[in-house]
VOSEZA-445890 format. One record per residue (C-alpha): residue number from 1; x, y, z. Coordinates in steps of 0.5 Angstrom, whole numbers, padded with zeros to 4 digits, m for minus. Layout:
<atom tormi="NUM" px="X" py="Y" pz="Z"/>
...
This chain:
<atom tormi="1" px="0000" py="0000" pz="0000"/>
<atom tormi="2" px="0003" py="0006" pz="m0003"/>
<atom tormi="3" px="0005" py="0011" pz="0004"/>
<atom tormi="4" px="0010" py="0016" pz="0000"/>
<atom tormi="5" px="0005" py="0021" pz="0000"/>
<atom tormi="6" px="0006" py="0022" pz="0006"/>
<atom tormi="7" px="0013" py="0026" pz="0004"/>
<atom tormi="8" px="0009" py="0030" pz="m0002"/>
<atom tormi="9" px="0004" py="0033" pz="0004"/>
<atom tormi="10" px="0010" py="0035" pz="0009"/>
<atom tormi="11" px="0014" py="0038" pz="0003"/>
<atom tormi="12" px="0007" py="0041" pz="0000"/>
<atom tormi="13" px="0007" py="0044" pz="0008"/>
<atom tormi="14" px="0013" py="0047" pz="0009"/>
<atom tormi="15" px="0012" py="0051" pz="0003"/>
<atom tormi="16" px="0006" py="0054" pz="0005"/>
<atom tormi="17" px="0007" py="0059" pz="0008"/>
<atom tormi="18" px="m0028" py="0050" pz="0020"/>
<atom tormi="19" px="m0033" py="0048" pz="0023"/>
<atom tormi="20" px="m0033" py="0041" pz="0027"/>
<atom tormi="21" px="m0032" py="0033" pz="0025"/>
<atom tormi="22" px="m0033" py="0029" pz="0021"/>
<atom tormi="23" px="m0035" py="0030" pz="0015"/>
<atom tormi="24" px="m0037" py="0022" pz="0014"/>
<atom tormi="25" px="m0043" py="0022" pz="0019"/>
<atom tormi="26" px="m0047" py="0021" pz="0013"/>
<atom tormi="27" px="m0044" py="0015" pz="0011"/>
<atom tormi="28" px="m0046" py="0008" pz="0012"/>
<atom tormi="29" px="m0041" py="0005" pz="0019"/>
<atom tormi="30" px="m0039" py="m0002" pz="0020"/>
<atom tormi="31" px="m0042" py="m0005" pz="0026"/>
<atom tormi="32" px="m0039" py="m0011" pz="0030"/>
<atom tormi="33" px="m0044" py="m0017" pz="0030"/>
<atom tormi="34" px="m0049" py="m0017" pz="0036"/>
<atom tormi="35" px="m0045" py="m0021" pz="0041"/>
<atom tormi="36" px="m0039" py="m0019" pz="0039"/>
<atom tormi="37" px="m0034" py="m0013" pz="0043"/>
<atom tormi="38" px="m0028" py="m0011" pz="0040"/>
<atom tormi="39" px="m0021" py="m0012" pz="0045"/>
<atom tormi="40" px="m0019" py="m0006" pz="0048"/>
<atom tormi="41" px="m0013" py="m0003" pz="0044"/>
<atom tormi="42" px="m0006" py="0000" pz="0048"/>
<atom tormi="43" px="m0006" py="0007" pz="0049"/>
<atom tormi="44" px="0001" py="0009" pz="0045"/>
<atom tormi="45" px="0004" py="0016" pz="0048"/>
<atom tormi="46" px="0010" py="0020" pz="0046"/>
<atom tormi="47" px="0011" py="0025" pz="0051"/>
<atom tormi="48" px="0017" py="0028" pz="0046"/>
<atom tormi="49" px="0012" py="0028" pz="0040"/>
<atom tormi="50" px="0006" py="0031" pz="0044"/>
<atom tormi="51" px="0001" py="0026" pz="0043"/>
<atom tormi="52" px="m0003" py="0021" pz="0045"/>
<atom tormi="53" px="m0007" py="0015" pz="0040"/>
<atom tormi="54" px="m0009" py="0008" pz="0042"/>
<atom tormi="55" px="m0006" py="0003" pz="0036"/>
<atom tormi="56" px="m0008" py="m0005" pz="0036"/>
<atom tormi="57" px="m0002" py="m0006" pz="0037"/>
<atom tormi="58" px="0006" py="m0003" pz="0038"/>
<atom tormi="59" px="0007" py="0001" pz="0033"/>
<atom tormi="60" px="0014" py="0002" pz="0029"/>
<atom tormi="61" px="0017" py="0008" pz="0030"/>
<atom tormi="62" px="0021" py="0012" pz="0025"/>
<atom tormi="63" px="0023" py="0018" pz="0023"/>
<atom tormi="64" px="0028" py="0022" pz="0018"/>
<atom tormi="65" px="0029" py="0030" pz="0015"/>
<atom tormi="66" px="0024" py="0032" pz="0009"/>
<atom tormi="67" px="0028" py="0033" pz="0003"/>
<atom tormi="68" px="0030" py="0039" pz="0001"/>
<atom tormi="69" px="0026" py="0041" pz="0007"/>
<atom tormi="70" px="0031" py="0042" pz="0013"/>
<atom tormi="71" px="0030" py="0043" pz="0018"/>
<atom tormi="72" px="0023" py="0040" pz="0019"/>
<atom tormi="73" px="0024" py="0033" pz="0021"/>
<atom tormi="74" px="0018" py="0027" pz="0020"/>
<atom tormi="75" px="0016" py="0022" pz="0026"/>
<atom tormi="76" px="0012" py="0016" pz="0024"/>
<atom tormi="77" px="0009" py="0011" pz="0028"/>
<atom tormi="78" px="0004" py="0005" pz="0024"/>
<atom tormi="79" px="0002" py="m0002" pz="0026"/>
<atom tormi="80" px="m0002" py="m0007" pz="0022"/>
<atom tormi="81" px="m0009" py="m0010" pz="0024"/>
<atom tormi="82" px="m0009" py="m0017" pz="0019"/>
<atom tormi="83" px="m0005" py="m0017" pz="0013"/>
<atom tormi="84" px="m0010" py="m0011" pz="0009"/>
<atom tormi="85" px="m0010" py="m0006" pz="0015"/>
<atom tormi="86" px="m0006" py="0000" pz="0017"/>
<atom tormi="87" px="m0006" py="0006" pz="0022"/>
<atom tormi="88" px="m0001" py="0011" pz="0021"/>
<atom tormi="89" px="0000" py="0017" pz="0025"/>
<atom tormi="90" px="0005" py="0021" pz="0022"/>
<atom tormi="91" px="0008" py="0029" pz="0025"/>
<atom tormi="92" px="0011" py="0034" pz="0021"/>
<atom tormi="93" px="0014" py="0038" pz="0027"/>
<atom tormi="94" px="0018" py="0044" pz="0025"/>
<atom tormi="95" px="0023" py="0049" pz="0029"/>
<atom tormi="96" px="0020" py="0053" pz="0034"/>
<atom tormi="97" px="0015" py="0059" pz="0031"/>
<atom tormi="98" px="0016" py="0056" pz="0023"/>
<atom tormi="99" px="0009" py="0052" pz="0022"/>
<atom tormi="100" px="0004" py="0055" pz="0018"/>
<atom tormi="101" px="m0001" py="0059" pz="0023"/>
<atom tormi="102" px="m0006" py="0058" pz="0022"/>
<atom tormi="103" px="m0006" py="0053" pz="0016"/>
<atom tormi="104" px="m0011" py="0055" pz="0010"/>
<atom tormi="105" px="m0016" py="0051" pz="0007"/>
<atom tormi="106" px="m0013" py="0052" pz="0001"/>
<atom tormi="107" px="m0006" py="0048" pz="0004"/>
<atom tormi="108" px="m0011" py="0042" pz="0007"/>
<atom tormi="109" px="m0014" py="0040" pz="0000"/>
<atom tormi="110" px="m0007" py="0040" pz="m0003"/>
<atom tormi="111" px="m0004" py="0036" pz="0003"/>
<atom tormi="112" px="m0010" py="0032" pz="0001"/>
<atom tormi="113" px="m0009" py="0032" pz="m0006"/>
<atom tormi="114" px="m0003" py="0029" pz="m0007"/>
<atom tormi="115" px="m0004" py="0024" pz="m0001"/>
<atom tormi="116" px="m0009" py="0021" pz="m0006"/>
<atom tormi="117" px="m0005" py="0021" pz="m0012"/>
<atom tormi="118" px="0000" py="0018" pz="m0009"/>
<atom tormi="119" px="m0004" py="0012" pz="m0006"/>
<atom tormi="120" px="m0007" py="0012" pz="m0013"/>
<atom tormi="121" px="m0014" py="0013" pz="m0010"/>
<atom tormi="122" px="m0020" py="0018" pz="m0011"/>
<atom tormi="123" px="m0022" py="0024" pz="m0006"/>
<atom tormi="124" px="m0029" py="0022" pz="m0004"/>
<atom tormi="125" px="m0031" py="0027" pz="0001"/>
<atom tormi="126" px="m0027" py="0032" pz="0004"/>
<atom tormi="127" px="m0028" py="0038" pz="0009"/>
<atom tormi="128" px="m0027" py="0042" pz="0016"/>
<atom tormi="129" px="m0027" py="0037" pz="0022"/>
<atom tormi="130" px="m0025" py="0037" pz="0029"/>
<atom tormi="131" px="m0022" py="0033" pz="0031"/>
<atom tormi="132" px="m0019" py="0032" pz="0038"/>
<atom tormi="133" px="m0022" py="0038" pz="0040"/>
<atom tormi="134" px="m0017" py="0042" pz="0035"/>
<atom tormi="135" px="m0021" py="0044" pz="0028"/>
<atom tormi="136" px="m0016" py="0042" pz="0023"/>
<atom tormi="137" px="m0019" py="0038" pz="0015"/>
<atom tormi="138" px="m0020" py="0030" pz="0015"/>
<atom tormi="139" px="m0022" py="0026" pz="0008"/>
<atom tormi="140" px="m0023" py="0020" pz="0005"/>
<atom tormi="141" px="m0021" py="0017" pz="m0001"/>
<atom tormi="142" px="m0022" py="0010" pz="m0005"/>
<atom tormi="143" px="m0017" py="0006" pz="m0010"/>
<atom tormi="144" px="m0023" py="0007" pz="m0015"/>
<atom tormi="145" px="m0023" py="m0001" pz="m0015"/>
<atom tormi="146" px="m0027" py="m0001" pz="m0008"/>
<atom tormi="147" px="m0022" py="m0005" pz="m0004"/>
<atom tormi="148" px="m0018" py="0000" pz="m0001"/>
<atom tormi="149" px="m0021" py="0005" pz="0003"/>
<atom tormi="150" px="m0017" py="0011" pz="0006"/>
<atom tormi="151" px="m0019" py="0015" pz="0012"/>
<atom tormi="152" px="m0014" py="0022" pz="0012"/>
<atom tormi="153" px="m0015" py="0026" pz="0020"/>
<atom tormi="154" px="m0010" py="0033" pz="0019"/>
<atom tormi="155" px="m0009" py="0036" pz="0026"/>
<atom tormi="156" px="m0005" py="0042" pz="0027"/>
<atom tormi="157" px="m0002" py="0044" pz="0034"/>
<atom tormi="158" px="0004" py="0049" pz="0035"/>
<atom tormi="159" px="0010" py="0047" pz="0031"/>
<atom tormi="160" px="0008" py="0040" pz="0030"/>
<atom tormi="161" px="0001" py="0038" pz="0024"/>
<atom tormi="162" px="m0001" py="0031" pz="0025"/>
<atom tormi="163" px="m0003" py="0026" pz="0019"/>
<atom tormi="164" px="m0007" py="0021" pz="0022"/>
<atom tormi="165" px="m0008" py="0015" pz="0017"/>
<atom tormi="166" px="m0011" py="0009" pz="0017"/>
<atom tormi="167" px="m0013" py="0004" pz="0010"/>
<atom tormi="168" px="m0017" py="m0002" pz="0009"/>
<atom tormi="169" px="m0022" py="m0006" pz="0005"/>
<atom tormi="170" px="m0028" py="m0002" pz="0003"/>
<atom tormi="171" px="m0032" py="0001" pz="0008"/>
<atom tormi="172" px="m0026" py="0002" pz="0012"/>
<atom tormi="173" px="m0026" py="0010" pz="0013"/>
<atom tormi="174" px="m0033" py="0009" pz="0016"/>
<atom tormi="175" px="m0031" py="0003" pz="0021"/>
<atom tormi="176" px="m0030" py="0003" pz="0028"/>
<atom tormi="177" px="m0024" py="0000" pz="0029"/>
<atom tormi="178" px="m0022" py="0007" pz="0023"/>
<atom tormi="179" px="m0026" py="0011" pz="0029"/>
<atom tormi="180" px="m0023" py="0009" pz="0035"/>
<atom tormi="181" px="m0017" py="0010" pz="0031"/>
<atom tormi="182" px="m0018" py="0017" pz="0030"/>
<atom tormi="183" px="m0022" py="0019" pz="0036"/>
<atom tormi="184" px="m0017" py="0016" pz="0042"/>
<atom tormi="185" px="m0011" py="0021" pz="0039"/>
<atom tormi="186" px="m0010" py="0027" pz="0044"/>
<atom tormi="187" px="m0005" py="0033" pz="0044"/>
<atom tormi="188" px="m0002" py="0033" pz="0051"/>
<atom tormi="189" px="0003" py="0039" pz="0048"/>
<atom tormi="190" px="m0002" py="0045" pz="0051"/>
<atom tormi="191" px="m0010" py="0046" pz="0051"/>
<atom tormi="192" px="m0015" py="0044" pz="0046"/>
<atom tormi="193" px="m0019" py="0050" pz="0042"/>
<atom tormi="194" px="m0025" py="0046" pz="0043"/>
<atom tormi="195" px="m0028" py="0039" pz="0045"/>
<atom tormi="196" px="m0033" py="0034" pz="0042"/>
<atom tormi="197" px="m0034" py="0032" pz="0035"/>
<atom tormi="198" px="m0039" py="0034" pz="0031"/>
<atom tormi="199" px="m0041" py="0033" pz="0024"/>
<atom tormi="200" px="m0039" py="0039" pz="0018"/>
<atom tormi="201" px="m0041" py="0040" pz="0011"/>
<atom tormi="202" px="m0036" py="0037" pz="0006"/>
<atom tormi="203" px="m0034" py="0040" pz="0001"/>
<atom tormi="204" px="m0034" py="0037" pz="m0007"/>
């Protein structure tokens, strides 16, 4: 599963210079079976990063510069769910006072953009969403075959923008398990602007 768009949008970021979530409340969720409840997953922190996210499993941590981008420096940390789902949470974090503040429309819809280029998918819905109580832009994008379906989730918090992601079989953007994913991370770096999720109006 292509994950390089990841490197366009931390490229499309640093060179720039909102209502509330989500925008997929009208989409069909993916429920358990009756009878059925899913595991707790671990609640991953990294205080260093200043988040907080629950993950199904330990995840793999990396991190490298972004070409031609110094010094602005990409931290991932992904796991997999099975053999076709993966969360990812990535941060972009820039030197002290470098971050676009606060982050354009115009700038999450590129960021978008050239995730799903990259990940050969389509963008089928997009638009303003808060998200950890921080109004940031989130996205779904399917490969156009209706086997990978993607859940993008951009927060924006000081010198840092989170991207989390996470991509799976179809309807995988409205699941639970990509909800829980979404919903469990936290900035621990300073205060939320807002709290709650509510849903908002997607833009074409």
């Amino acid at each position: 599963m292509p994950m390089r768009s990841l490197l366009v949008a931390a490229a499309l970021i640093a060179a720039s210079a909102t209502t509330p979530t989500s925008v997929f409340a009208q989409e069909a969720e993916t429920k358990p079976q009756a009878g059925q409840e899913a595991p707790p997953w671990p609640q991953f922190k990294s205080p260093e990063r200043g988040f907080e996210i629950a993950f199904p499993s330990t995840p793999k941590a990396t991190s490298a510069a972004v070409a031609g981008q110094n010094p602005l420096i990409r931290y991932s940390f992904e796991a997999y769910q099975g053999d076709d789902t993966v969360y990812r949470l990535v941060v972009l974090e820039y030197p002290a006072g470098k971050a676009p503040k606060p982050p354009q429309e115009a700038l999450y819809v590129k960021m978008v953009s050239a995730y799903a280029k990259d990940s050969e998918s389509k963008v089928r819905k997009r638009g303003p969403a808060t998200i950890a109580g921080r109004q940031g832009f989130e996205a779904i994008t399917d490969d156009g075959k209706g086997k990978v379906n993607h859940l993008v989730s951009i927060v924006p918090a000081g010198d840092r923008i989170y991207m989390l992601v996470s991509a799976g079989p179809r309807g995988h953007a409205t699941s639970d398990d990509a909800e829980r994913f979404r919903n469990s991370f936290r900035v621990t770096d300073g205060e939320p602007q807002t709290t709650g999720s509510t849903p908002a109006t997607p833009s074409p």
